[in-house]
VEXKE-304723 format. One record per residue (C-alpha): residue in one letter; z, x, y negated. Coordinates in nm, 3 decimals, decimal comma, always signed. Example, Ala and Ser with C-alpha at 12.3 -4.5 7.8 and 13.67 -1.06 7.14 Angstrom:
BEGIN
<atom res="a" w="+0,780" u="+1,230" v="+0,450"/>
<atom res="s" w="+0,714" u="+1,367" v="+0,106"/>
***
This chain:
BEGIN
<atom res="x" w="+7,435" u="+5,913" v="-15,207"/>
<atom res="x" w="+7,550" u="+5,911" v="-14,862"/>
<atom res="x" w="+7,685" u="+5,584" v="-14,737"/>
<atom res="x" w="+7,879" u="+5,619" v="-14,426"/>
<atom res="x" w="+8,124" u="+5,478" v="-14,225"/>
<atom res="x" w="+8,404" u="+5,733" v="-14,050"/>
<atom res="x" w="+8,631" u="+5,591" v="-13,777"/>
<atom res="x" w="+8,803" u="+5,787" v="-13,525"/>
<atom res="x" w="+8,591" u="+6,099" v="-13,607"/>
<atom res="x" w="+8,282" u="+5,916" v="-13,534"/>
<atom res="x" w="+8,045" u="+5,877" v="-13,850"/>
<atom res="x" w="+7,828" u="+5,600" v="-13,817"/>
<atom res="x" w="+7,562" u="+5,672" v="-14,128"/>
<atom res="x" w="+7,269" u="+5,410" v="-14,212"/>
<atom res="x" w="+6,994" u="+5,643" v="-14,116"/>
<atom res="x" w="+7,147" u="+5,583" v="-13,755"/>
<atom res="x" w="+7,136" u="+5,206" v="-13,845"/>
<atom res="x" w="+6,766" u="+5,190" v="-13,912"/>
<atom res="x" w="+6,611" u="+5,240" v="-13,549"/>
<atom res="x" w="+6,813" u="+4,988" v="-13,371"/>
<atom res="x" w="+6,792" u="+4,755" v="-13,666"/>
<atom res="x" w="+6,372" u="+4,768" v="-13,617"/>
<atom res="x" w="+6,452" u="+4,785" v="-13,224"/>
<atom res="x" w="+6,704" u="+4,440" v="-13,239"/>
<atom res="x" w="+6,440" u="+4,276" v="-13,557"/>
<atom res="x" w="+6,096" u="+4,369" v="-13,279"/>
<atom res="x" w="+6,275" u="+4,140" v="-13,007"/>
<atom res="x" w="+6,425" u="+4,394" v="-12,826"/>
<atom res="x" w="+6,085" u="+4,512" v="-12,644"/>
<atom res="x" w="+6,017" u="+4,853" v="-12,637"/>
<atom res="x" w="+6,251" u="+5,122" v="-12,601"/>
<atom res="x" w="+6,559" u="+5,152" v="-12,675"/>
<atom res="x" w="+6,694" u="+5,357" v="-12,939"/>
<atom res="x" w="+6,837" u="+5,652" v="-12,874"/>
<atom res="x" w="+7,156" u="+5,584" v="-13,103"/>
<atom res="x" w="+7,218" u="+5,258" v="-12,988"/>
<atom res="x" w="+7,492" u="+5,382" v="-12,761"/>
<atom res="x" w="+7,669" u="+5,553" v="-13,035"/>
<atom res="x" w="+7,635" u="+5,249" v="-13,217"/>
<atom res="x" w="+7,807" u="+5,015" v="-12,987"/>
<atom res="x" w="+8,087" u="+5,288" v="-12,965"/>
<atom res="x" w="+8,188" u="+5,345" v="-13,334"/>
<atom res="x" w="+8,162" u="+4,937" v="-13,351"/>
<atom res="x" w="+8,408" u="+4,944" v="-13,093"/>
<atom res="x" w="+8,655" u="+5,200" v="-13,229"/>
<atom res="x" w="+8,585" u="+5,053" v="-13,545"/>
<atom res="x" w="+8,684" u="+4,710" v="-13,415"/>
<atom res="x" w="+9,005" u="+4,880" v="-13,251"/>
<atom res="x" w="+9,112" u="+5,021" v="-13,589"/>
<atom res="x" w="+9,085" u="+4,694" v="-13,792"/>
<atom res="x" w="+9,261" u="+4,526" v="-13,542"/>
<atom res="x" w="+9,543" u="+4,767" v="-13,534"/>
<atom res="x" w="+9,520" u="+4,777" v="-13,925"/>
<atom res="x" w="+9,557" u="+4,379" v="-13,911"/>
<atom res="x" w="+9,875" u="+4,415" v="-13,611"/>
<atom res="x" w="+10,052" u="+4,674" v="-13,869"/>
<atom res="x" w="+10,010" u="+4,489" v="-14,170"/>
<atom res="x" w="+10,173" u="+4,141" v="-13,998"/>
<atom res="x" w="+10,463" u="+4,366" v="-13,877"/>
<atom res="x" w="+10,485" u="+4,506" v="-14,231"/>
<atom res="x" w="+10,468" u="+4,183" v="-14,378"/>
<atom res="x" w="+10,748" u="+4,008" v="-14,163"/>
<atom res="x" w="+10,998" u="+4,293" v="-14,146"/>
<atom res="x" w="+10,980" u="+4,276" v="-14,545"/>
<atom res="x" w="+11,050" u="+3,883" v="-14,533"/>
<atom res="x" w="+11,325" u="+3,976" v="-14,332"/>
<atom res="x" w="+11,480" u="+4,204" v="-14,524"/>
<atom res="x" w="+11,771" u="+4,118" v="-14,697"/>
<atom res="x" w="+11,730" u="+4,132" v="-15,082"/>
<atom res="x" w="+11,883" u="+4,403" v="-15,309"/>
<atom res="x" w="+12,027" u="+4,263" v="-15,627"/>
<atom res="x" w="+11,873" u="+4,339" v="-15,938"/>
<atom res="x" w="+12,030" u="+4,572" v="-16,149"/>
***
């Protein structure tokens, strides 16, 4: 089974995960991975989408609070 995670068009897969998790669990020394870059940038647009997911959903929430009720029929 493939476990990934696909924001913005960028798949972030845990076989990308493993190198900078050894990199970040050896103390940093060494080299640096050569995914760590892409990494940091589907965290990012991942971090963008939940936060517009989060924006949306309060918007939702209090224009349907606001809404005047229909009777029931």
């Amino acid at each position: 089974m493939n476990k990934a995670i696909i924001s913005g068009g960028l798949t972030v897969s845990a076989a990308e995960l493993v190198p900078a998790v050894e990199w970040a669990l050896g103390g940093f020394h060494g080299a640096v991975p050569t995914n760590l870059a892409a990494l940091i940038a589907g965290a990012i647009v991942m971090a963008l989408h939940a936060g517009y997911n989060v924006i949306a959903a309060r918007a939702e929430a209090k224009a349907a609070s606001t809404a005047p009720a229909t009777p029931a029929q």
